[in-house]
C-alpha positions as CSV (number, residue, x, y, z in Angstrom):
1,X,100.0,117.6,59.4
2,X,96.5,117.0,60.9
3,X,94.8,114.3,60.4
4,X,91.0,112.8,62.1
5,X,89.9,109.2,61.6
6,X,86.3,108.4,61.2
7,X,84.2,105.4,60.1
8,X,80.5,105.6,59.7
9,X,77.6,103.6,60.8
10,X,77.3,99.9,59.3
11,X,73.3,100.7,58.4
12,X,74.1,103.5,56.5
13,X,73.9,102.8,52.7
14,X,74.5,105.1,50.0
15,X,74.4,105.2,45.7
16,X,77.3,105.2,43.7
17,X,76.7,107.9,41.3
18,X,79.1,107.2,38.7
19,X,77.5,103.5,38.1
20,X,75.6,104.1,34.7
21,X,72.2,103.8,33.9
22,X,71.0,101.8,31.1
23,X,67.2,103.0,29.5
24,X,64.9,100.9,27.1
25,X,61.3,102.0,26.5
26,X,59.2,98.5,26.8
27,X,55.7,99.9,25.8
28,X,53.7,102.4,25.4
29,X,49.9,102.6,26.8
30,X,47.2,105.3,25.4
31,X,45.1,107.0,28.3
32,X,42.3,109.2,27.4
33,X,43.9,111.9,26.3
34,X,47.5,111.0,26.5
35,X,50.2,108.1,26.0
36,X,52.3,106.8,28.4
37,X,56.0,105.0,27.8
38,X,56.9,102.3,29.9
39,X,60.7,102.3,30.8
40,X,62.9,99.9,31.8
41,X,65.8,101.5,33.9
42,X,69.1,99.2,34.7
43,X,72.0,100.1,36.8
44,X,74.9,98.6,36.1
45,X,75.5,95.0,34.7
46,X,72.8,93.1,36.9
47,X,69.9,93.0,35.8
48,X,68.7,92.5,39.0
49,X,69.1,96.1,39.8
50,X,66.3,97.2,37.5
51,X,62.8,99.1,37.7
52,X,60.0,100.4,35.6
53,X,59.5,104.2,35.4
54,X,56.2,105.7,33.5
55,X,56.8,108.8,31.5
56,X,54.9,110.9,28.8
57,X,55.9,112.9,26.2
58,X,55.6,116.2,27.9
59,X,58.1,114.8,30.5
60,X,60.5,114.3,28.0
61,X,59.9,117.7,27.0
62,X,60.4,119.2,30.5
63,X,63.8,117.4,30.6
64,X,64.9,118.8,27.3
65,X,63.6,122.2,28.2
66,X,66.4,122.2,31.6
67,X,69.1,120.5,29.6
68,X,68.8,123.2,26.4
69,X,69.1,125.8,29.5
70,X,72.7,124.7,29.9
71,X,73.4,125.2,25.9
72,X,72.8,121.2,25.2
73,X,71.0,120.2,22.3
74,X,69.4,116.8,21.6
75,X,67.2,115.8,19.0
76,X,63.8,115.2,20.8
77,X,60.9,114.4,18.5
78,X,58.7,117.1,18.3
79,X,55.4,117.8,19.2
80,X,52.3,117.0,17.4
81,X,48.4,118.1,18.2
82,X,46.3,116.2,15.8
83,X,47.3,112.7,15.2
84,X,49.2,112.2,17.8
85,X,47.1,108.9,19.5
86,X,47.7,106.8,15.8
87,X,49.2,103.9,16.1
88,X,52.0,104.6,13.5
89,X,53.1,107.7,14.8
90,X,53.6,106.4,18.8
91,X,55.6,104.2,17.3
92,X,57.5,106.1,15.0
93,X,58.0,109.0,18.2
94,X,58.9,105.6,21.0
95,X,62.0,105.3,18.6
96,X,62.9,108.7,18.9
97,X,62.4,108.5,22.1
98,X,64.6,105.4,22.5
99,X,67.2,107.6,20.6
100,X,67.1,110.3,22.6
101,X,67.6,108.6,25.7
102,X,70.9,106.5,24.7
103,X,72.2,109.8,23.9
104,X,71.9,110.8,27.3
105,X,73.0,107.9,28.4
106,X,76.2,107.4,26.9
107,X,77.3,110.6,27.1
108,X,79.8,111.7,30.2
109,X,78.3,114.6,31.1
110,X,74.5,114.1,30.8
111,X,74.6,110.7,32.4
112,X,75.5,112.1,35.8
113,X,73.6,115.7,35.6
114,X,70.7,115.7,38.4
115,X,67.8,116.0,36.1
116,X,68.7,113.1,34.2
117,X,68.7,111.2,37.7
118,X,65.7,112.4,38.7
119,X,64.0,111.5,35.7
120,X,65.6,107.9,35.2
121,X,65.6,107.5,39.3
122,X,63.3,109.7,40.9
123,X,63.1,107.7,44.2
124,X,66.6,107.3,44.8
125,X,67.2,111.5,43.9
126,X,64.2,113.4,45.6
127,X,66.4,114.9,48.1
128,X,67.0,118.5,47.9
129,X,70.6,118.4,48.9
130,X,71.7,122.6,48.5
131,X,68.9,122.7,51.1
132,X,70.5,120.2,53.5
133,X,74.0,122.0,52.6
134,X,72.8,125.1,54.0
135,X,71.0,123.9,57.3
136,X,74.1,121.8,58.1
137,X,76.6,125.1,57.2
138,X,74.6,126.9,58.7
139,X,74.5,124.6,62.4
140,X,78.1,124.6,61.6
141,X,78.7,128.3,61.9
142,X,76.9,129.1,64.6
143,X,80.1,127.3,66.8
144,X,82.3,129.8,64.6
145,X,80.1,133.7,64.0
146,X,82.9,134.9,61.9
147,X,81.7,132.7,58.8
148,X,79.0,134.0,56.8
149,X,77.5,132.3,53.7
150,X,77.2,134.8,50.1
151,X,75.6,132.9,47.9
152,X,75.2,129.4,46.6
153,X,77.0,128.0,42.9
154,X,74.3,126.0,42.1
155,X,76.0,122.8,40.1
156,X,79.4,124.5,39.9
157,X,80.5,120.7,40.2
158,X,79.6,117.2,38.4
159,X,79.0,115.2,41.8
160,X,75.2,115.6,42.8
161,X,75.7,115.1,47.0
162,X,78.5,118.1,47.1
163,X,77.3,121.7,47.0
164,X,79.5,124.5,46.7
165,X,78.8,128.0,48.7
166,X,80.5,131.8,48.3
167,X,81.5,132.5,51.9
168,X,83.1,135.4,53.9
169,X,85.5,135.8,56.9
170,X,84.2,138.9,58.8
171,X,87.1,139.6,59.9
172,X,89.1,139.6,56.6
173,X,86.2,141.0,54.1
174,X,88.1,141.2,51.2
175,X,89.5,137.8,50.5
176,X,87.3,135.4,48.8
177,X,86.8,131.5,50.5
178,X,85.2,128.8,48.6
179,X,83.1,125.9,50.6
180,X,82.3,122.7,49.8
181,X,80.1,120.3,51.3
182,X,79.8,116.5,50.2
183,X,78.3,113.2,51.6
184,X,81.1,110.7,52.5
185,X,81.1,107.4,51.0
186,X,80.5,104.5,52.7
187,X,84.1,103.6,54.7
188,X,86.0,106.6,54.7
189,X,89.0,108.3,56.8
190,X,89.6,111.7,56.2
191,X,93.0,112.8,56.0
192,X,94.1,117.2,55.7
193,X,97.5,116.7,53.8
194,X,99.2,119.9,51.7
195,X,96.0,121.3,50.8
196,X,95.8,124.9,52.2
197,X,92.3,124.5,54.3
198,X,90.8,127.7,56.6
199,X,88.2,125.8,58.4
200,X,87.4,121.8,58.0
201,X,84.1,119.5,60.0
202,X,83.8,116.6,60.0
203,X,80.4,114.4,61.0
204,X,79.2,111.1,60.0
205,X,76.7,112.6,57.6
206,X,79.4,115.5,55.9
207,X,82.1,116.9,55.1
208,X,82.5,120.8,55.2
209,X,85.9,122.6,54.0
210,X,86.8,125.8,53.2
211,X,89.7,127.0,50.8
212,X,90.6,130.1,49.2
213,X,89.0,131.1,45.9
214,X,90.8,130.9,42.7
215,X,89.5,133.3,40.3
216,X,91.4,131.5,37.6
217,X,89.6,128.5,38.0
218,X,90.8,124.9,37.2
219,X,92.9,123.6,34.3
220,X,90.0,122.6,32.5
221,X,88.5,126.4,32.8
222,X,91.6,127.3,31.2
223,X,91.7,124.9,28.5
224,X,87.6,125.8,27.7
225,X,88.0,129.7,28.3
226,X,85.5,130.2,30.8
227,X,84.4,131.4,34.0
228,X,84.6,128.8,36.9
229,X,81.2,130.3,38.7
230,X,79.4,128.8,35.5
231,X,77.2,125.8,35.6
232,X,78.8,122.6,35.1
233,X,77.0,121.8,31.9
234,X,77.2,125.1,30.6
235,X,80.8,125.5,31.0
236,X,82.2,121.7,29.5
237,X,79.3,120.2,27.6
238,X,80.5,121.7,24.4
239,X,82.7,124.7,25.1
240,X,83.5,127.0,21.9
241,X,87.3,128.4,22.6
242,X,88.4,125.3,23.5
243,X,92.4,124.9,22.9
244,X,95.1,122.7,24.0
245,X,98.3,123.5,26.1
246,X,101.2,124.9,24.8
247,X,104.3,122.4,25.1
248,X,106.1,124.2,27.8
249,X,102.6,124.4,30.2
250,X,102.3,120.4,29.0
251,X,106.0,120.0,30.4
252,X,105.4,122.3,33.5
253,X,102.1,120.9,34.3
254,X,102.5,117.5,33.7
255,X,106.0,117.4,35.7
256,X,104.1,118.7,38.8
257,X,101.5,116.7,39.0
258,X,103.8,113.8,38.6
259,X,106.0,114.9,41.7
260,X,102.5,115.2,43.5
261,X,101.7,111.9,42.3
262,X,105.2,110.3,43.3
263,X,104.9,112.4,47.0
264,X,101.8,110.8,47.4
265,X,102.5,107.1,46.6
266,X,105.7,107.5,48.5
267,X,104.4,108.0,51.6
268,X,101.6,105.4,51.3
269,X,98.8,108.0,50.5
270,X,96.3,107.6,47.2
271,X,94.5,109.8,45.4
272,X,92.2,108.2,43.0
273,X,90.4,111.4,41.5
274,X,93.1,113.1,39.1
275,X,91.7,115.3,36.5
276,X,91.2,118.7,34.5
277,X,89.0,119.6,36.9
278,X,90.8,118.9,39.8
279,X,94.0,120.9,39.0
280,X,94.2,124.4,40.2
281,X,96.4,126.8,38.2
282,X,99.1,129.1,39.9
283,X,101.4,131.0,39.1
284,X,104.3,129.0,39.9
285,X,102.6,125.7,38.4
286,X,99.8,123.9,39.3
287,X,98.1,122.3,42.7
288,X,96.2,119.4,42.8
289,X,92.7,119.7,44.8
290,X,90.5,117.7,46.4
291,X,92.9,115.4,47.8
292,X,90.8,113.8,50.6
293,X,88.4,112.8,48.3
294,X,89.9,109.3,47.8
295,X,89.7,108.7,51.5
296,X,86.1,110.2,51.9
297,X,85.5,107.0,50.0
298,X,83.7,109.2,47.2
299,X,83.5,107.8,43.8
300,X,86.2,108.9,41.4
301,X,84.6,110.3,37.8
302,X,86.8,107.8,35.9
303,X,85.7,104.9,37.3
304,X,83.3,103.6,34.6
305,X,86.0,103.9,32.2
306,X,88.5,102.3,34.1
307,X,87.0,99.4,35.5
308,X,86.7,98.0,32.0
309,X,90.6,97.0,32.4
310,X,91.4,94.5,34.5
311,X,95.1,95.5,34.2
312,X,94.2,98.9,36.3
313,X,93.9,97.3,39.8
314,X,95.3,99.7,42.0
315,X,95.3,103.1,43.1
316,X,98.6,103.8,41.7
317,X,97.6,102.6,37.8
318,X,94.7,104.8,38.7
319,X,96.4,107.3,38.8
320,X,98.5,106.8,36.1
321,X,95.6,106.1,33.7
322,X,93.6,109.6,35.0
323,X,97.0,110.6,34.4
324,X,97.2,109.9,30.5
325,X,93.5,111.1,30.0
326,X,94.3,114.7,31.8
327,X,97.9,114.6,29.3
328,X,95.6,113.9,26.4
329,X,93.2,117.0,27.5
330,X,95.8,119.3,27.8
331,X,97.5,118.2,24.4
332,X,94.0,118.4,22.5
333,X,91.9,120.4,24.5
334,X,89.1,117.8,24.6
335,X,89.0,114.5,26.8
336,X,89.4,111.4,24.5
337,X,86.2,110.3,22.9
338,X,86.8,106.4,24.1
339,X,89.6,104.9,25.8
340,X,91.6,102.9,24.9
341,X,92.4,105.3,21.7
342,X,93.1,103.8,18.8
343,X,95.4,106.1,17.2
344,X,96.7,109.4,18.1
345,X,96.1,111.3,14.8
346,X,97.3,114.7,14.7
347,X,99.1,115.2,17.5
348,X,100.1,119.5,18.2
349,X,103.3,118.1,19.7
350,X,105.3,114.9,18.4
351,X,107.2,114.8,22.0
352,X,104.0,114.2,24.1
353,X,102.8,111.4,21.4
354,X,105.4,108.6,22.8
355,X,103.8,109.1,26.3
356,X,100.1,109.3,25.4
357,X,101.3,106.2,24.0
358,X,102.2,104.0,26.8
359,X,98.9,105.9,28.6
360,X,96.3,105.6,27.1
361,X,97.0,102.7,24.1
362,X,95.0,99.7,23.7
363,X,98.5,97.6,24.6
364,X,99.0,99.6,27.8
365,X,94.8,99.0,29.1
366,X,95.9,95.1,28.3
367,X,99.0,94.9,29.9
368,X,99.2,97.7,32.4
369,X,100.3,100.8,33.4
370,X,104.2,102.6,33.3
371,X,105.1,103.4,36.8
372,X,105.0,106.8,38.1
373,X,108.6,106.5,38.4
374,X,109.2,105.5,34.9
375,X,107.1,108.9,33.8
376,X,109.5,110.9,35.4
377,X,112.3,109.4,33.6
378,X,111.4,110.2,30.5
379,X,113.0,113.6,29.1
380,X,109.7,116.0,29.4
381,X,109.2,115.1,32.9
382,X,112.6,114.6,35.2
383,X,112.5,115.8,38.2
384,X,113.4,115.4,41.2
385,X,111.3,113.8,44.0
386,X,110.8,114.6,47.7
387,X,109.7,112.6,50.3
388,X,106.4,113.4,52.6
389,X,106.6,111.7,56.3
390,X,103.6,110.1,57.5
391,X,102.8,108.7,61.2
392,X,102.7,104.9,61.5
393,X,99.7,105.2,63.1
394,X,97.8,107.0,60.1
395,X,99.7,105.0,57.5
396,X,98.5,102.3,58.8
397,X,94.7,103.3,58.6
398,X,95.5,104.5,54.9
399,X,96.7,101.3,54.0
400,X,93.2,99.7,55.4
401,X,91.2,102.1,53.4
402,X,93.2,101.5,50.3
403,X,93.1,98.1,50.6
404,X,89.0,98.0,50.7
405,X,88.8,100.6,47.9
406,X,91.0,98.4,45.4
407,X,88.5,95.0,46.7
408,X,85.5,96.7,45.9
409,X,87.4,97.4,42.5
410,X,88.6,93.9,42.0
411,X,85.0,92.8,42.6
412,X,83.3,94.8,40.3
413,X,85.8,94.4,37.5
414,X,85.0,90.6,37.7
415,X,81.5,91.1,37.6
416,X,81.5,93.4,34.7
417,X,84.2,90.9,33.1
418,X,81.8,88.0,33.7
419,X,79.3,90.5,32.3
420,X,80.6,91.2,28.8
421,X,81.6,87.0,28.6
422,X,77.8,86.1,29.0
423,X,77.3,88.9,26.2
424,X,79.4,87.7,23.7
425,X,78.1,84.3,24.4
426,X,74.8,85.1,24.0
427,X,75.1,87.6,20.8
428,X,77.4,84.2,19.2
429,X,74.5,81.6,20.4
430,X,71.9,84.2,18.7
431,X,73.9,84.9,15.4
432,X,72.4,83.6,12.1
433,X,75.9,82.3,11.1
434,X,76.1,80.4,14.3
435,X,72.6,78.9,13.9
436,X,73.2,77.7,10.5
437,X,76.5,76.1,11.6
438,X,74.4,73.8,14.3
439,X,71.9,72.9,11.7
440,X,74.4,72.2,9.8
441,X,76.1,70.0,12.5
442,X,72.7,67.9,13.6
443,X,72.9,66.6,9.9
444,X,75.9,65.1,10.2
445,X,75.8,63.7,13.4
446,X,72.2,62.4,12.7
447,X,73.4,60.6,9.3
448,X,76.8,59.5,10.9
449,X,74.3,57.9,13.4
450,X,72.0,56.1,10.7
451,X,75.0,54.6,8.9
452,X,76.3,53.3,12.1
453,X,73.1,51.5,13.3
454,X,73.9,47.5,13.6
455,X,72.1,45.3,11.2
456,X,68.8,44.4,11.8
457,X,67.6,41.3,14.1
458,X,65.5,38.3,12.1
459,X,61.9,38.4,12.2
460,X,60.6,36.6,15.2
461,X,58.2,34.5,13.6
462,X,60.7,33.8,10.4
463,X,58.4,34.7,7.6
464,X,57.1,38.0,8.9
465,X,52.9,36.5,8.6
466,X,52.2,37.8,11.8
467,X,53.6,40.5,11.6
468,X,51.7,41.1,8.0
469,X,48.6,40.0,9.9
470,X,48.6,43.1,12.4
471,X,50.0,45.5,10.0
472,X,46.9,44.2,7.3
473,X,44.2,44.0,9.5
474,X,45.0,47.1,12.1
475,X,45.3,44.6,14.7
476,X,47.6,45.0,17.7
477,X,50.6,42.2,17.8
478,X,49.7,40.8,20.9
479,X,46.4,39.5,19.1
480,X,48.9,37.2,17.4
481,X,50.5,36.2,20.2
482,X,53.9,38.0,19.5
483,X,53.6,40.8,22.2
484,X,57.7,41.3,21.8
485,X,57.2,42.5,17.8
486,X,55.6,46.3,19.2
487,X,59.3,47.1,20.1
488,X,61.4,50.1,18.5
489,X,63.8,47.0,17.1
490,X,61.0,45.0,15.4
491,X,59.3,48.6,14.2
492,X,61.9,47.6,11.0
493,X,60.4,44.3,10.4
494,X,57.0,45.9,10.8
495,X,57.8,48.8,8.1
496,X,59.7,46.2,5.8
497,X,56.4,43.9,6.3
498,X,54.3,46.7,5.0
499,X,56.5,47.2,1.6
500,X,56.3,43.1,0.9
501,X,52.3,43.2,1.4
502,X,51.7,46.3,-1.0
503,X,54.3,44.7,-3.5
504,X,52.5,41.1,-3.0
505,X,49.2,42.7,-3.5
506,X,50.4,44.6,-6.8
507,X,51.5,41.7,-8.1
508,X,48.0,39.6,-7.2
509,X,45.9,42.1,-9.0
510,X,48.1,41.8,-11.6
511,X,47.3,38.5,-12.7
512,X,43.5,39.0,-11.8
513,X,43.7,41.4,-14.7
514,X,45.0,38.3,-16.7
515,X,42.8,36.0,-15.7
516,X,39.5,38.2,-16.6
517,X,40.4,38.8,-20.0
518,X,41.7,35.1,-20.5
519,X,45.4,36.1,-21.5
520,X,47.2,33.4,-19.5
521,X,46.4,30.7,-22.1
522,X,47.9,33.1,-25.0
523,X,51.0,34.1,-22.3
524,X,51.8,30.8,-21.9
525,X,51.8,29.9,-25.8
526,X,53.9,32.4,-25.9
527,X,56.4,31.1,-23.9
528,X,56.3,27.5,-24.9
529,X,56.1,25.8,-28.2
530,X,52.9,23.4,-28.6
531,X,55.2,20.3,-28.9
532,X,55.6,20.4,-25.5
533,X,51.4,20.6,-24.2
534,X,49.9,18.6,-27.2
């Protein structure tokens, strides 16, 4: 074993790829000739992280145009000549627009593709990185002539800062060497542990290794049926011979990469990046690649799924979850649509169902992870387990680097756990339901406060005339020398003061009415007999 131990510089700041971007057109301004959309582009939960990017239709169109390329079809409104500045129809083609972008989005694939970067991002993705690949390959050869660089695959992989390139050993012309080159993350160690590697470097800026090419590809060629020199895209976006494993390749498979797993975690190494993808097929088994990745410090491609579960804090129930989802892929030929997965309907083989299980159930995202231990237990998957020897020295930088890579996952699973709390607050406060049911509460505190409220005081003055005064004549209180009766409390005697003067006044007019048209003389015959006023 060989190992080199680097750390870069503490300026140097790079972009985690795998964080999603969030789109939402805002507006939409007509030029001259043309209309603009105005986009809001978020990454991640803060919205502090956020910028404005101005696009027109015919950049949407130029987008669609590179994506269809790779076989992927969206619906993007189409195009229009005349009409096409009315105000109902930029409208009606913003909300397509708004469509099509969630579809990118959201899904896996598309989210992390270059173009989509560029077009969300352009400042952060206006490097040309195949071009700084090859100048940096190239510098690197000329320390060893017998190298020579074929051709490039241009996006043979997912990750946008690692390039792939067809090279040659001059001195054995027949054999076929793949070589990657990828930007480290930003504290990284890199380890060479049982992968088969022809020619490593190693700077502060890149990563360069070489390994023998596989003409059967990775699992995941297998399970799709193509050709691993294919375009990312092209080959997984929606593949048309897609199939599932066979039980016995499930058993074969899976038990391997568990006793790669168990190797690994024995000897205090991680791994962090398991998937289709990363398994290379032999003809004895399988072989895990890309094992320095997780101390390159590289994002894994699983992470925005999970870091939604606070239960998978570590690198070993990492593992185990990227386990489950590479189980599920090889028993259905598809990754799952969402995880956690409600229920395993029509599964080709009832043994593999208890294990998907405990994988990838919502119960096992709650509570945790099975142990790698307890996997290979179970009947499909006993095996027996060596044990890898690592240096103290180097086990004790792996554990540093581990240890920083599960903070950094700690941290941002509290932050996106704070996130979705402040959410569902919000979406409650805003809900018609919960609106009514405050309204609804204000009553009842406001007429529990009105039957509550103490008696009220005695008039100042006793017989309110003062008060009357003021209230009849517009006049402030303090005309009347009672500055005290303009306070909230005596307000009630002044209301109450108000009511007696109309009532006073009703009843004054009434017996003017009586006196004009003499009826008090017949009222009060009426009342009382003669005998009594004669």
């Amino acid at each position: 074993m060989s190992s080199y131990v680097e750390t870069p510089s503490p300026g140097r700041q790079l972009l985690d790829d795998t964080v999603p971007l969030t789109a939402t057109i805002e507006a939409s301004q007509n030029l001259q000739s043309h209309t603009e959309y105005i986009i809001r582009v978020q990454r991640g939960v803060s919205s502090d992280n956020s910028w404005q990017v101005i696009r027109r239709y015919s950049d949407f169109d130029a987008l669609n145009s590179g994506l269809m390329t790779c076989g992927v079809a969206l619906p993007l409104p189409p195009k229009k000549l005349i009409g096409n500045m009315d105000r109902e129809f930029i409208a009606e083609r913003q909300r397509g627009l708004q469509t099509y972008l969630d579809r990118i989005t959201q899904h896996p694939l598309l989210c992390s593709c270059l173009s989509v970067k560029r077009f969300l991002d352009p400042n952060s993705y206006s490097t040309n990185y195949t071009e700084i690949a090859l100048q940096q390959v190239s510098m690197f050869f000329r320390s060893d002539p017998k190298w020579e660089v074929q051709e490039p695959l241009k996006d043979m992989g997912w990750r946008i800062r690692k390039k792939y390139f067809m090279v040659k050993n001059k001195e054995q012309p027949k054999e076929k060497y793949l070589l990657s080159w990828v930007r480290p993350g930003l504290t990284y160690f890199t380890l060479y542990c049982s992968v088969p590697l022809v020619f490593s470097s190693v700077s502060e800026s890149s990563v360069l290794l070489i390994r023998p090419f596989s003409e059967s590809g990775s699992l995941r060629d297998h399970i799709c049926k193509v050709k691993p020199r294919e375009m990312f895209l092209k080959k997984y976006y929606s593949p048309k011979k897609s199939q599932g494993l066979d039980l016995p390749h499930i058993r074969l498979y899976g038990r391997t990469i568990l006793e790669t797993l168990s190797l690994l975690h024995g000897a205090g190494l991680f791994y962090g990046h398991l998937h289709c993808g990363n398994v290379l097929l032999e003809d004895s088994g399988c072989r895990l690649l890309d094992l320095e990745n997780g101390v390159l410090g590289v994002p894994s491609v699983l992470r925005p799924a999970f870091t939604q579960f606070r239960k998978i804090n570590s690198s070993e129930s990492v593992d185990v979850f990227s386990f489950g989802v590479l189980l599920y892929e090889m028993t259905y030929g598809r990754p799952p649509d969402s995880v956690p997965v409600v229920q395993f309907t029509d599964v080709p083989h009832s043994a593999v169902a208890p294990v998907l299980q405990s994988l990838l159930s919502t119960e096992a995202c709650k509570f945790g992870m099975p142990s790698v231990s307890a996997l290979l237990q179970t009947p499909q998957t006993k095996a027996c387990v060596r044990v890898l020897q690592v240096p103290s020295r180097l086990k004790e930088a792996l554990k540093t680097a581990k240890e920083s890579l599960e903070r950094r996952l700690h941290e941002e699973q509290r932050l996106l756990h704070q996130h979705r709390r402040l959410t569902r607050a919000q979406s409650h406060h805003c809900s018609d339901e919960e609106r009514k049911r405050r309204k609804l509460l204000a009553r009842k505190v406001l007429s529990s406060q009105i039957h509550t409220l103490p008696p009220p005081p005695p008039s100042p003055c006793g017989c309110c005339n003062c008060e009357i005064m003021a209230d009849s004549f517009g006049l402030p209180p303090q005309d009347f020398k009672w500055p005290h009766l303009a306070t909230p409390m005596n307000n009630f005697w002044r209301r109450h003061c108000i009511q007696c003067i109309r009532k006073v006044f009703t009843a004054l007019h009434f017996f003017h009415i009586l006196l004009c048209y003499s009826l008090i003389p017949k009222l009060i015959q009426s009342i009382f007999p003669s005998k009594f006023y004669t």
